[in-house]
N, C-alpha and C positions, 0 to 999 in steps of 0.2 A: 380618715382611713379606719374600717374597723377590720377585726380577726373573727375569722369563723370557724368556730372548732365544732365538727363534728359535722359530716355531710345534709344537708339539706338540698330539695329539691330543685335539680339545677343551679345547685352553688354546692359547689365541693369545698370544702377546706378549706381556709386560706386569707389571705388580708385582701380586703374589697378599699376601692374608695368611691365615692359617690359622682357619679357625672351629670343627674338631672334631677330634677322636680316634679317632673310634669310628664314625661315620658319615656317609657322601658325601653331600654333597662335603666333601672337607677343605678346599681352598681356596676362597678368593671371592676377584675378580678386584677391585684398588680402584685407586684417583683415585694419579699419577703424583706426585709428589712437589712438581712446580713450583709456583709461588704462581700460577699462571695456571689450573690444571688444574678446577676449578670457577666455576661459575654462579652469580653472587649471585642467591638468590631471590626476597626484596626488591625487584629492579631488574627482573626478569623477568615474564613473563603471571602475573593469579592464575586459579586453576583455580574454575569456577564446578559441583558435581556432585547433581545428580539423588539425592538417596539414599532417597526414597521417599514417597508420596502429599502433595502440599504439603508437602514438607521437603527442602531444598536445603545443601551444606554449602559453602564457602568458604576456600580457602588456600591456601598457598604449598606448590607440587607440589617434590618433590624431584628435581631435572633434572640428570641421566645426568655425573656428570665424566668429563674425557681417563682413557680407559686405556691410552693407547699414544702416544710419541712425546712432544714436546717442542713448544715456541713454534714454532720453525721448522719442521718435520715433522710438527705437527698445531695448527696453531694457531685460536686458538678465533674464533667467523664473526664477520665482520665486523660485524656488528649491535651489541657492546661498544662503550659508549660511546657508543653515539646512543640516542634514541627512537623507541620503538617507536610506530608508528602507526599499521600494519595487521595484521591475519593473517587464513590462510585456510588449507581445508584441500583441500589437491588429489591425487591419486596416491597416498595413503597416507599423505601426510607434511604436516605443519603448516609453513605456510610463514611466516615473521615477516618484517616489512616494516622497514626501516630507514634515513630516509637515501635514498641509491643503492642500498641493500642493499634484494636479494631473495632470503632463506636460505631452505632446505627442510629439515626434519631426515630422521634416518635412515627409512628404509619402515618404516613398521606400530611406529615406534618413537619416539612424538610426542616426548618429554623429551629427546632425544641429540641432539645439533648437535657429533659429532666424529665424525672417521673411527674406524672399528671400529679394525684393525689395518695400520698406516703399510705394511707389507712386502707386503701382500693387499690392494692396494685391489678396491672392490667396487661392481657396481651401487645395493645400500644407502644405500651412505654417503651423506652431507650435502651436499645440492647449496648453493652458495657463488657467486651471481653479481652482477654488478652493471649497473645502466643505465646507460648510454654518457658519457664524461667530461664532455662539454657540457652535459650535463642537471645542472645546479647545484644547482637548487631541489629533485629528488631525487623520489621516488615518493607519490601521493599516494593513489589509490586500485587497488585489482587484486581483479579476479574472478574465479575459475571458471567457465571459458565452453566449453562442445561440448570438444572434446577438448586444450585449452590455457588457458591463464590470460591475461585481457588486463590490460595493467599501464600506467596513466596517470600521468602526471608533468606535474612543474607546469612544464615547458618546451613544454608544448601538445605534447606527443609522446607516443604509442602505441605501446608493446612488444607482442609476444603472446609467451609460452615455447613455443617448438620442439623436438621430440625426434628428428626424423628420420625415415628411411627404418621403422626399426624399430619407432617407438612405445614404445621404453621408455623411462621417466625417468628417468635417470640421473645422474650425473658426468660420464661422458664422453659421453652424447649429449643433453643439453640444452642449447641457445643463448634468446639472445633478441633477438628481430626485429623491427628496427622498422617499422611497417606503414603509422599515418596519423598525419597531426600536423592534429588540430583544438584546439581550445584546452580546457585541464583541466576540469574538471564541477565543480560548485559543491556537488556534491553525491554521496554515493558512488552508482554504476550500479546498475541494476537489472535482473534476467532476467525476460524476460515472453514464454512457452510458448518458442519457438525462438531468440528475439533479444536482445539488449541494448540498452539504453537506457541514456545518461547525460546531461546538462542542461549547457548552458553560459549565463553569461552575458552582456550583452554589449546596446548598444543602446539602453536601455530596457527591455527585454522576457527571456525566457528561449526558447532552442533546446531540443529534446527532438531527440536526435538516436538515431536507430535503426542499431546497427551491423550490419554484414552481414559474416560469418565468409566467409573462400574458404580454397580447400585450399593457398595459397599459392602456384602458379602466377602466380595474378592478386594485383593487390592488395587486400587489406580497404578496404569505405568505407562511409562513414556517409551516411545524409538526415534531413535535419530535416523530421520528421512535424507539427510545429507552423506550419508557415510560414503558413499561411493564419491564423491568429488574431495574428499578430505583435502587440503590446501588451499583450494581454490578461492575461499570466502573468510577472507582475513578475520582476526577474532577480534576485533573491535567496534561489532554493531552497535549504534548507537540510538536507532530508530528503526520499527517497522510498524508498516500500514498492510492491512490484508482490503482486497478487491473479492467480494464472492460470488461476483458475475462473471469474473474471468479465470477464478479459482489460483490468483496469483497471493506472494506476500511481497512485499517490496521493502527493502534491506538499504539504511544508509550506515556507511559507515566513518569512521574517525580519521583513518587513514589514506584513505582516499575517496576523490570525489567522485567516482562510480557508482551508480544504484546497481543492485543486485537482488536480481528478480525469480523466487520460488517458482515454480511451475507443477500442477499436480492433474491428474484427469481421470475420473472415475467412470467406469461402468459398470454400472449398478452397485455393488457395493464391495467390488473389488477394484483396488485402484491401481490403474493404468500406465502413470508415469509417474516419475519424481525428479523434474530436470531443475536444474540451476545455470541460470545466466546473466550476463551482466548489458546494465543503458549504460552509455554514457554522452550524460544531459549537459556535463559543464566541462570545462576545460583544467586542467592542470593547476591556471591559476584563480578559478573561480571558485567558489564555495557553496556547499548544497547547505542553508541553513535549517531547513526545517522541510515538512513534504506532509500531505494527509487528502483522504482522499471523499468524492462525494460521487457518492455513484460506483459508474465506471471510470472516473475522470479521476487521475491524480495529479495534483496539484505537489509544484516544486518550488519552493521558495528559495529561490538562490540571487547573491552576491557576487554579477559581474565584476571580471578586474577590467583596469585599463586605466586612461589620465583620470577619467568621472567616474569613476566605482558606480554603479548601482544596484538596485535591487530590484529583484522581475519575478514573477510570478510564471510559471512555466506551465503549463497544461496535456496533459497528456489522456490522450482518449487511446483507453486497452482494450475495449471491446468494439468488434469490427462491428461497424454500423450496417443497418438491415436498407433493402433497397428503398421502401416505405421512409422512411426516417434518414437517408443519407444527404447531408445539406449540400454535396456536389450533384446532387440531384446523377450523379455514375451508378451504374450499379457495383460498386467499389469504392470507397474510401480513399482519398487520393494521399498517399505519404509525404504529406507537407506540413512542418511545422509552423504557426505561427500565421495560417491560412488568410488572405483577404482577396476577395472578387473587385477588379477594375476593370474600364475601360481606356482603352490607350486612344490618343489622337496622333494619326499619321501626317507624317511632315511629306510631301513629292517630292519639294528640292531636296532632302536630305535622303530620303528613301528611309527613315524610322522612325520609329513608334515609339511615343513617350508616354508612362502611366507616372504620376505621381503617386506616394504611398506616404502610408501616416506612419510606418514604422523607416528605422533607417534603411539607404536604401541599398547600402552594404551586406545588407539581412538577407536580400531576397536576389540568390541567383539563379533561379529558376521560375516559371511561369507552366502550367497546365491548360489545355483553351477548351476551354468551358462549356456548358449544355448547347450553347447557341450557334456552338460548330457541327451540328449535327446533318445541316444541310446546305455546307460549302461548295460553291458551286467551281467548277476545275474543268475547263474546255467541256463549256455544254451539259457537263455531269453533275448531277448533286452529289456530294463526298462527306460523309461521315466522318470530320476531324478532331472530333471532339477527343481527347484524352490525348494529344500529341500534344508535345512540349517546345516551348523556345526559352533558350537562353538571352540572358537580357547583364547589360553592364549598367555600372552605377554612373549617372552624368551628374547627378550635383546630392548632397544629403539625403534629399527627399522625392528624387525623381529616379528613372532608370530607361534605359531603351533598347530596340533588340532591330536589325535590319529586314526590312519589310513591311507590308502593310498587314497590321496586326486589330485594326480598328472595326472589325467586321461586328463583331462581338466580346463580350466579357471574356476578360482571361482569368486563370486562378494562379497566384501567386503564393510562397511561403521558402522557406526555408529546406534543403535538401535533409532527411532522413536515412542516416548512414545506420542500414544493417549489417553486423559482422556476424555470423557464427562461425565459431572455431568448437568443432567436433572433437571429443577426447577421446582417449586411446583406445584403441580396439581391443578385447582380448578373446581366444577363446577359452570357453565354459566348461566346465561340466556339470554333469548331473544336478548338483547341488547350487550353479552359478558360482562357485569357487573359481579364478582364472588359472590356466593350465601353464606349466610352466613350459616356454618355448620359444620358435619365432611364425611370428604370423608375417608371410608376406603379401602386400596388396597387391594385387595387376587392377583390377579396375572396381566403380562405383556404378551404382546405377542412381542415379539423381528422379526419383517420382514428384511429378507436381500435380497441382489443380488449380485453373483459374490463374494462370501465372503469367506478367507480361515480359520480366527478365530478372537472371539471377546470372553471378558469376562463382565458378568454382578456382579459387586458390590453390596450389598444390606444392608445398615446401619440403622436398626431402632435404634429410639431414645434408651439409655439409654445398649444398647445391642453391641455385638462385631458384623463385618460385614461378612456376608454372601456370596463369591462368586458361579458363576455357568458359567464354560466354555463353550464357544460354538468350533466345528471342526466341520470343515466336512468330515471328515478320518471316515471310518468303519471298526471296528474291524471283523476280521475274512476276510477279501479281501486281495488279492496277492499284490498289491501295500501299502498295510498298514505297516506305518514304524513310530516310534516315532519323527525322524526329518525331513519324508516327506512330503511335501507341499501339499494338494487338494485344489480345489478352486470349490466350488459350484454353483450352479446356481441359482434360486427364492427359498427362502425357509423362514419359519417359526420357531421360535425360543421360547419357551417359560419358564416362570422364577415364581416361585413362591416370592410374596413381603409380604401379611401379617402383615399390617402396616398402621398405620395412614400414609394421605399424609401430615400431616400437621409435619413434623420433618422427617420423613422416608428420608435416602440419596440413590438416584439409580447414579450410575456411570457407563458407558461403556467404558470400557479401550483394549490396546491391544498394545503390544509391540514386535508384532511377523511384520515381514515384508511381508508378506499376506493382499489385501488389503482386506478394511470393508467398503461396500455400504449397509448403514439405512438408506432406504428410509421415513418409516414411525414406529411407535410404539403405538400398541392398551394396553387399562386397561381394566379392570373389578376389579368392587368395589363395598360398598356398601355406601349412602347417608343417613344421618340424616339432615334434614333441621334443623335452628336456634339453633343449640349446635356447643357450642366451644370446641375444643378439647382440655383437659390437656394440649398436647402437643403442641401447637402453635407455633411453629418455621417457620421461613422464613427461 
């Protein structure tokens, strides 16, 4: 091993040891002698590597030791000796969170957290900063955001990284700025198309607060896009994944196993809605462990109960498939969880149809009949049956059957998809969207759809049992009218009598049929008394 002081060409600084004789390079440049000059890897990231078709490899990466200087003249970042708690990659460089510590390593050089050569410093090298001394509690989450990094701490304070006039990231031209102090996110931030979102809690309730980036003239600030549902979204998020093909964020929380689902919609650059709703993916005694998303597809990892506990990967497709691209070959996506295409074989002495299924067969009480019903043939007629449904009972684990001959063609099997919505309270406005104080009475809805095969309206006044009112679009007295066959309609109006204060009255749209349901929008008619409170005053 020899030392080289003083840069020469293509050899900077540093202790070399010899690898050959005979062929360049003779030297290789190595680790400085001091007991500090490497990275325990053990205590470092492990590398998680893609190495081919469902096969991933797992290990301790061999990360870059000092090749130049010393404790004092290059000493190693400040993230030794704490925990690690975030990383992120921005500019080229892997940034590790620690503590106050927010290191970057060297460009395009993820493993090196030292300066190159002490005598040359350089735009490369290892950025080494930290968030401001009163910040105690230290950094809790930091994203990659538009052209900076926002960095939140658990002192309710907001960094963003600065480069300057120039735009590079460097050593000497990156600072960090503090912009807004709302209180730390319960949950790490999410990007969704343009913006950032991150949840606080606080209240009862949880804030969804939408950040808005400025070029730094002015200052960064946030609005909470939830404020109108105040209650609703318990304060204990624990997780959220944004979708930015469906413009959704999806919200797990601690306290219960419901997802709860953002909803936003822009036209052109004013935006449209800001609704909040909730899945619910698992049962009472199941557990949502984890959830992330690829695509449009979010994936649910959840923790069936029962005698055999397991664990199941749950999948959920949010963006309605295009008729090109739809795998039920419908022009519609069929509301089936858990989807597989069989063929049944018909028994005569028994008069039904058995499919076997690789999933249990408890799973699946409904069946859809498939592309290949499209030209059923019914006293001489070819008959279009395709998207009509049969119910089918479980006859042993792995089998099921349903009365009839079912054998013609593929059926589509899955699980039913229970839609609720429960509409919140009515009020009216004024000028400002301030609500008026009063009683709003409902007489009736007008229910608008599009492309819709059935929906049911709920109707709960206070104090009274509930009222529903089905909608189909099947017409009695027409040659295709069949109790389990499918229509799907086009633009239509729908209307419901309600009859009720809004101030307690529950309206609910539900639908458990696998026909879809497009509500675009939903008109009232009522009547107003200014400044009386209602009896009934429910939220």
């Amino acid at each position: 091993v020899r030392y080289v002081e003083g840069d020469i060409p293509s050899h900077p600084a540093g202790f070399y040891s010899a690898i050959s004789l005979t062929a360049v390079p003779y030297w290789e440049r190595v680790a400085t002698p001091e007991a500090d000059s490497n990275y325990l890897a053990t205590t470092m990231p492990i590398r998680l590597r893609n190495t081919g078709l469902n096969t991933f490899e797992v290990d301790n990466p061999e990360w870059t030791p000092r090749l130049d200087g010393d404790s004092d003249t290059n000493p190693p970042a400040t993230f030794v000796n704490q925990k690690i708690t975030e990383m992120a990659f921005y500019a080229g460089r892997l940034w590790i969170v620690a503590g106050q510590s927010f290191v970057g390593s060297r460009t395009d050089d993820l493993l090196n957290y030292w300066v190159d050569d002490i005598a040359n410093l350089n735009d490369a090298d290892l950025i080494d900063l930290q968030v401001g001394a009163d910040t105690a509690s230290g950094i809790t989450h930091v994203l990659p955001y538009s052209n900076t990094v926002l960095i939140f701490t658990g002192a309710n304070r907001e960094y963003e990284l600065t480069s300057g006039a120039s735009g590079v990231v460097s050593p000497s031209t990156v600072s960090l700025r503090e912009t807004t102090a709302y209180p730390q996110p319960s949950a790490a931030p999410a990007r969704l198309g343009s913006y950032l979102y991150f949840p606080t809690s606080g209240g009862g309730s949880t804030r969804l607060y939408e950040y808005i980036l400025t070029d730094g003239s002015v200052p960064s600030t946030a609005n909470d896009v939830l404020s109108h549902t105040f209650g609703y979204l318990p304060d204990d998020v624990t997780e959220m994944v944004s979708i930015s093909q469906t413009d959704q964020i999806f919200m797990r929380c601690a306290s219960t196993q419901d997802i709860f689902v953002y909803q936003q919609a822009w036209n052109g650059v004013e935006k449209i809605q800001n609704a909040l709703f909730r899945w619910q993916l698992a049962s009472a005694d199941d557990t949502i462990l984890a959830m992330d998303a690829v695509g449009s597809i979010l994936y649910v990892l959840i923790e069936r109960a029962g005698d055999t506990p397991s664990l199941r990967v749950e999948s959920v497709y949010t963006a309605r498939a295009s008729d090109d691209v739809n795998q039920d070959d419908f022009s519609y996506p069929i509301s089936l969880d858990g989807k597989q295409t069989l063929i049944g074989n018909f028994d005569p002495s028994t008069g039904l149809t058995t499919w076997t299924s690789a999933l249990s067969s408890e799973l699946i009480p409904l069946g859809v009949l498939g592309d290949g019903w499209r030209n059923f043939a019914v006293y001489s007629r070819q008959v279009d049956r395709s998207g009509s449904f049969v119910e089918v009972t479980a006859a042993s684990p792995t089998t099921f059957t349903a009365p009839g001959d079912y054998s013609f063609a593929p059926v589509i099997f899955g699980r039913t998809v229970n839609m609720n919505v429960l509409l919140s309270q009515l009020h009216v406005r004024d000028e400002q969207g301030m609500p008026v104080v009063g009683t709003f009475q409902l007489k009736k809805m007008f229910v608008y759809h599009q492309n819709t095969g059935y929906f049911a309206v709920e109707i709960t006044p206070p104090g009274r049992s509930t009222r529903t009112k089905e909608y189909t679009s099947k017409q009695i007295g027409l040659f295709t009218f069949n109790q389990n066959e499918q229509q799907i309609a086009g633009d239509g109006m729908y209307p419901v009598m309600v009859m009720s204060s809004a101030a307690g009255v529950k309206v609910a749209l539900t639908s458990d049929n696998p026909a879809p349901v497009n509500i675009p929008y939903i008109e009232t008619i009522g009547g107003f008394v200014p400044s009386k409170s209602s009896t009934t005053n429910y939220r």
